[in-house]
C-alpha positions in Angstrom: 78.9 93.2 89.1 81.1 95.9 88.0 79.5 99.5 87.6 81.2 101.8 85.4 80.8 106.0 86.5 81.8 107.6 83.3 81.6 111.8 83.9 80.7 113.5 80.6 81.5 117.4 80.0 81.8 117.4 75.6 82.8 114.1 75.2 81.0 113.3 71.9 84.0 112.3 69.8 85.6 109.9 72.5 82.1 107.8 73.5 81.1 105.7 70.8 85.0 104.2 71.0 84.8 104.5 74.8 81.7 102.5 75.2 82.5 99.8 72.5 86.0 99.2 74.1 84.2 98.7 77.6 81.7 96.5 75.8 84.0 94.1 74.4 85.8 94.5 77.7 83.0 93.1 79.9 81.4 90.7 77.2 80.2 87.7 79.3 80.5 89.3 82.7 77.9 91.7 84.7 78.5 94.9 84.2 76.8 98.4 84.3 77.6 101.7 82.4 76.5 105.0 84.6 77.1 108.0 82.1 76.9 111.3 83.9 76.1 114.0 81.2 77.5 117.4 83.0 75.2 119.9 80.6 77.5 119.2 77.3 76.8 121.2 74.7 78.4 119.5 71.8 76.5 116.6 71.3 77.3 113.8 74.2 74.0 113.3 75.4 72.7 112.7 71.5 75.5 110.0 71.2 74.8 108.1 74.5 71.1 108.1 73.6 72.4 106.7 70.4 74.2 104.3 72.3 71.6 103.3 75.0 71.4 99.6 75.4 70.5 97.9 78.6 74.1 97.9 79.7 74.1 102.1 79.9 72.1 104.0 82.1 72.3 108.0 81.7 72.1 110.5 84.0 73.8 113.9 84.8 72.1 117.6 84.6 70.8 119.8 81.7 73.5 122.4 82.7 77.2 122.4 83.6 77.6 122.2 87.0 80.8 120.7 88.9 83.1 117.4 88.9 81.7 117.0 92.2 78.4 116.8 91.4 78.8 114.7 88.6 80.5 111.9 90.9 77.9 112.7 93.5 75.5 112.2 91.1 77.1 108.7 89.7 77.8 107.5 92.9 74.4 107.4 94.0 73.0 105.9 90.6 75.3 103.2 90.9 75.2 102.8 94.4 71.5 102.3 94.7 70.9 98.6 92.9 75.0 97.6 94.4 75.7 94.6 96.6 78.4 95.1 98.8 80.8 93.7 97.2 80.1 94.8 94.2 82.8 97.0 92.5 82.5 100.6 91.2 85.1 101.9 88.6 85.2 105.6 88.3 87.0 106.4 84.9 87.9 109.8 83.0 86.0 109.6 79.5 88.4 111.6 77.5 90.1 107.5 76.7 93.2 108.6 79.1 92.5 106.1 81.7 94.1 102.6 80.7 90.8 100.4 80.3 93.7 97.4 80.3 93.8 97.8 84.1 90.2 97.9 85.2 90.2 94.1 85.5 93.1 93.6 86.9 92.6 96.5 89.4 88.9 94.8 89.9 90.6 91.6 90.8 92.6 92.7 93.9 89.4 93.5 95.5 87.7 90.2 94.6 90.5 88.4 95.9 90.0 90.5 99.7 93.6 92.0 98.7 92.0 95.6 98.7 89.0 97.9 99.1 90.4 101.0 96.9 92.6 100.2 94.0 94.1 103.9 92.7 96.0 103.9 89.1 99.2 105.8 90.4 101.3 107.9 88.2 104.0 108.2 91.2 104.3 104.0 91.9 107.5 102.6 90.2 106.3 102.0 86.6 103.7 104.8 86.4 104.6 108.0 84.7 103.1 111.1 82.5 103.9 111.1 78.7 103.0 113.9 76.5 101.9 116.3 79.8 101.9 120.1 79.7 105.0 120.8 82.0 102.7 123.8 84.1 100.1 121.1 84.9 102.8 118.3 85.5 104.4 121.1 88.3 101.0 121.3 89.7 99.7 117.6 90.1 103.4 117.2 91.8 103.0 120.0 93.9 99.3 119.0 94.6 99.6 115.5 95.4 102.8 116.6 97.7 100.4 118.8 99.6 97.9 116.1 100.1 100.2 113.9 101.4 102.5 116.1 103.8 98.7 116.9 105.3 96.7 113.7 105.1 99.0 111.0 104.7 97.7 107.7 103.6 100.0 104.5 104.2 101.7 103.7 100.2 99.5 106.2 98.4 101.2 108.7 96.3 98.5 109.7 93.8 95.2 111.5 95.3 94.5 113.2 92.4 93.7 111.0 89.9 90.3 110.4 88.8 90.8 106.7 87.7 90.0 104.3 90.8 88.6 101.0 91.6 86.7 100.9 94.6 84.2 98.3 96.7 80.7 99.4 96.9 80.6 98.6 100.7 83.0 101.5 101.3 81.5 103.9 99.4 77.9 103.1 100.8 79.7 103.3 104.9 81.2 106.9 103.6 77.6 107.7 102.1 75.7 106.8 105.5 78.3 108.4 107.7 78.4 111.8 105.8 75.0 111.8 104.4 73.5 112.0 101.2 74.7 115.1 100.4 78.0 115.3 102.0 80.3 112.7 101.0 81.7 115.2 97.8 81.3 118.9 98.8 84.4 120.2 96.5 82.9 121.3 93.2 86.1 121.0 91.4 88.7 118.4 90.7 89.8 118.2 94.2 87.2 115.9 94.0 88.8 113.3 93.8 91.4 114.4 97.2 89.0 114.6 98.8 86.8 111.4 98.5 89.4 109.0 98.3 91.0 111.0 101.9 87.5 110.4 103.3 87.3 107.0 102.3 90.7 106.4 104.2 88.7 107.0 107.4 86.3 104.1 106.6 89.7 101.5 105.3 93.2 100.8 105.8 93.2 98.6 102.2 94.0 101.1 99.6 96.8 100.0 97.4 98.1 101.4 94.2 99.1 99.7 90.8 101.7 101.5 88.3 98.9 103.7 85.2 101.2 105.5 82.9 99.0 108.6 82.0 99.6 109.2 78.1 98.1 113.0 77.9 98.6 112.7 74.3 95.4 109.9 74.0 93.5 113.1 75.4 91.1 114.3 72.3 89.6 117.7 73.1 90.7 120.6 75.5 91.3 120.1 79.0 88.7 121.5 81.4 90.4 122.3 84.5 91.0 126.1 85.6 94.6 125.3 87.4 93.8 129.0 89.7 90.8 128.0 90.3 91.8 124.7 91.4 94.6 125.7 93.6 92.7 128.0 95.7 90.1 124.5 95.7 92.9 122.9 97.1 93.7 125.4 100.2 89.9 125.3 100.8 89.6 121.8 100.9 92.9 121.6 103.7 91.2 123.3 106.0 87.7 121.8 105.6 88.9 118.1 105.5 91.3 118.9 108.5 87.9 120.3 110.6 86.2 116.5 109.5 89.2 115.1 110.5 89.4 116.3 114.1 85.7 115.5 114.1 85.9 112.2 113.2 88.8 111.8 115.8 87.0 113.1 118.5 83.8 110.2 117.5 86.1 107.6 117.7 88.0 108.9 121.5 87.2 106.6 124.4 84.1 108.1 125.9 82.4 109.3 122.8 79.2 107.6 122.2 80.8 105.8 119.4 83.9 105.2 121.0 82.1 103.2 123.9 79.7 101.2 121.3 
């Protein structure tokens, strides 16, 4: 089964064409759809109820809230009827992420080649098109940052909302942190900071080349880049505290290190 978290923030013109394409995708396999409405105000949540089929389930709040409670919020929706090895595809619903991947990307974890699958604008072969040139500086400079502080064997791109993962990971992550505490960021960072977490939980986490075409983008973008940079300094120091935490659980002579 393949569960796909869609987050929604005035996505009304993209979903009809979004949905259809992931329809047509998936015909004769099991899939899901989780849509996560985030309090849009233009009309979304009127289109996915005109969309509702068995395949789509909707959730998400009445008002705007955060990107990290939106994936908390899809996570556990799709997490709660998941086997283990089920897979969970979180996707941006703006039609940027390349739906020509997903089962390709979903097939490295079938085969046991992979837990995490990331589309990676940094691998040989992925690229930006059509990107504002202030935000390109800033997803460079962020994902350097993430990297020079919590490296992660081959992965270049932390940033990017469009990953593949296996639910079995996500559900370890969920129990060790808690219901609540597996996304505290409230922004994008989001996404830094569960796939950094996840790293605790496996070493499989491989990338494949996405070439990220902004121009396929229909409506304004909604991340504050100030806002986001100070989100990023905040999130250093809070996932370098869980770090040293979770080093100090798996020492010799901790009560986990000795189980």
């Amino acid at each position: 089964m393949i569960y796909f978290i869609l987050p929604i923030y005035n996505e009304k013109n993209n979903l009809a064409a979004l949905i259809a394409n992931i329809r047509g995708m998936m015909s004769g396999r099991q899939y899901r759809i989780v849509a996560v409405n985030d309090g849009s105000t233009d009309g979304s949540l009127e289109m996915l109820e005109a969309l509702r089929r068995e395949d789509l389930m909707i959730t998400g709040s009445v008002i705007n809230m955060n990107v990290g409670a939106v994936f908390s919020a899809g996570l556990a929706a799709a997490l709660q009827g998941a086997a283990n090895d089920d897979i969970i595809v979180i996707m941006e619903s703006d039609q940027t992420s390349e739906q020509s991947l997903v089962l390709p990307m979903a097939e490295k974890i079938v085969r046991g080649e992979a837990d995490i699958v990331v589309a990676s604008r940094y691998l040989p072969g992925g690229k930006y098109i059509n990107f504002p040139f202030f935000r390109l500086i800033f997803s460079h400079g962020a994902n350097r940052l993430m990297r020079v502080f919590f490296p992660i064997r081959d992965i270049r791109d932390y940033t990017i909302f469009f990953r593949v993962y296996r639910a079995r990971v996500l559900k370890e992550a969920s129990f060790y942190f808690g219901s609540f505490g597996l996304i505290q960021s409230k922004g994008f960072v989001a996404n830094a900071e569960l796939l950094i977490k996840l790293s605790l939980f496996t070493t499989r986490i491989v990338e494949v080349p996405f070439v990220y075409n902004y121009g396929k983008k229909k409506g304004a973008s909604k991340i504050n880049v100030l806002r986001t940079i100070n989100e990023y300094f905040v999130l250093i120091t809070y996932l370098k505290r869980i770090m040293k935490k979770h080093a100090a659980l798996k020492a010799p002579g901790s009560a986990e290190g000795m189980a």
